[in-house]
C-alpha positions in Angstrom: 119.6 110.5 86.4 122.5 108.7 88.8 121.8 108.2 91.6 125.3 107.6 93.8 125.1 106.4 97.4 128.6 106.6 100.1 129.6 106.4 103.3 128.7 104.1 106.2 125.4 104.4 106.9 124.5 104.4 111.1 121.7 103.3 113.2 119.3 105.5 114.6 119.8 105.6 118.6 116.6 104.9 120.6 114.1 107.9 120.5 112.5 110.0 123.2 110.5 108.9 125.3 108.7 110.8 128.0 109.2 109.9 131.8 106.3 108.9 134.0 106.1 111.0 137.0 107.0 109.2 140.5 105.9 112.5 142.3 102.5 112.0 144.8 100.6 115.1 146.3 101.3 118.6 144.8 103.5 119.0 141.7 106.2 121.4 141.7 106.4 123.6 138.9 110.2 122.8 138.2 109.1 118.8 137.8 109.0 119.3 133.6 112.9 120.7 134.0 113.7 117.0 135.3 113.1 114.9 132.2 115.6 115.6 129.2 115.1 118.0 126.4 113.5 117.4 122.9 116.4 116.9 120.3 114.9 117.7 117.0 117.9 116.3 115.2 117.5 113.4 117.4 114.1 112.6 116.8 114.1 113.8 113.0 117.2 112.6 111.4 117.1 109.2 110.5 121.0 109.2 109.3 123.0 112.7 111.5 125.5 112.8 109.4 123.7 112.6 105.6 121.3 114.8 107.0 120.9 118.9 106.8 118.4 121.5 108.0 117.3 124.4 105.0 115.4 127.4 106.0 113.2 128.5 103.1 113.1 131.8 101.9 110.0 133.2 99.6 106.9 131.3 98.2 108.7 129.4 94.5 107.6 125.7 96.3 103.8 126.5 97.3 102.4 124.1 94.9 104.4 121.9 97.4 102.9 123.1 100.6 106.6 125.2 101.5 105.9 128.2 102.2 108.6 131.3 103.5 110.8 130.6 106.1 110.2 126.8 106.3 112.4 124.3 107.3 113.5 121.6 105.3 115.2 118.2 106.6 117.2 116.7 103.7 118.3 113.5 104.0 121.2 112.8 101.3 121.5 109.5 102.0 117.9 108.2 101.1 117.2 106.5 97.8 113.8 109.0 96.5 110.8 106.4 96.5 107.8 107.2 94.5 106.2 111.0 95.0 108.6 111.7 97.7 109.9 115.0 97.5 113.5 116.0 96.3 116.0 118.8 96.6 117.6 118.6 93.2 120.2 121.1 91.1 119.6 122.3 88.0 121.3 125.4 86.1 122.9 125.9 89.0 119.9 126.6 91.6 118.3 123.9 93.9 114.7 123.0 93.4 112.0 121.2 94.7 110.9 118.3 92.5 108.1 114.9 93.1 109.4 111.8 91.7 109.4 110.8 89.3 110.6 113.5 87.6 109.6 114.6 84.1 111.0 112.9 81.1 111.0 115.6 79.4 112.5 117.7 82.1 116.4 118.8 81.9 119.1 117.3 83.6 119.9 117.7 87.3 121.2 116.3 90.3 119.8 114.8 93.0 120.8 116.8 96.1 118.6 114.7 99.0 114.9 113.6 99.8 112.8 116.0 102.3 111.6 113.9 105.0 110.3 116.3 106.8 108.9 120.2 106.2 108.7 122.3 109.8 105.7 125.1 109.2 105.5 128.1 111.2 102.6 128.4 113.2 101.9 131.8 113.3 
């Protein structure tokens, strides 16, 4: 497999970080509306613009722990490293693959490397 690698890779701003309350005596209940929201895409994506959100549907990838309607954050621009998992395509449908692949296995292309999986709690 060929792995090809483009574009201008950017650094990662600074992430969140919580604020430390100056407040003394009672807290207000509108205190938490203060500090700044939780980006995910922020705080998950280690390269924005290589990187893609996948919602999952059905139970194919369970021997992989994604289950249906997971979320899957691809990054294209990250080389696969060993067992990481990969979002490849082959006969014409994406799949979920551990590297190293299978030498035996047929040809396909390497669409990203999940860095994350979001579960639903419920």
């Amino acid at each position: 497999m060929e792995i090809e690698v483009s574009g201008k890779v950017k650094v990662a701003k600074d992430r969140h970080q919580a604020e430390v309350s100056k407040q003394t005596g009672f807290p207000s209940a509108a205190t938490h509306y203060m500090e700044a929201p939780i980006d995910l895409n922020e705080e998950l994506s280690i390269h924005k613009d290589a990187t893609f959100f996948v919602r999952v549907k059905g139970n194919a990838w369970k021997d992989f722990t994604i289950l249906d309607k997971d979320v899957l954050i691809i990054d294209r621009s990250l080389t696969p490293g060993f067992k990481d998992l990969a979002l490849v395509v082959q006969d014409g449908s994406f799949k979920v693959l551990r590297v190293p692949f299978d030498k035996d296995q047929e040809t396909c292309v390497l669409w990203g490397v999940i860095t994350y999986i979001i579960h639903d709690a419920r």
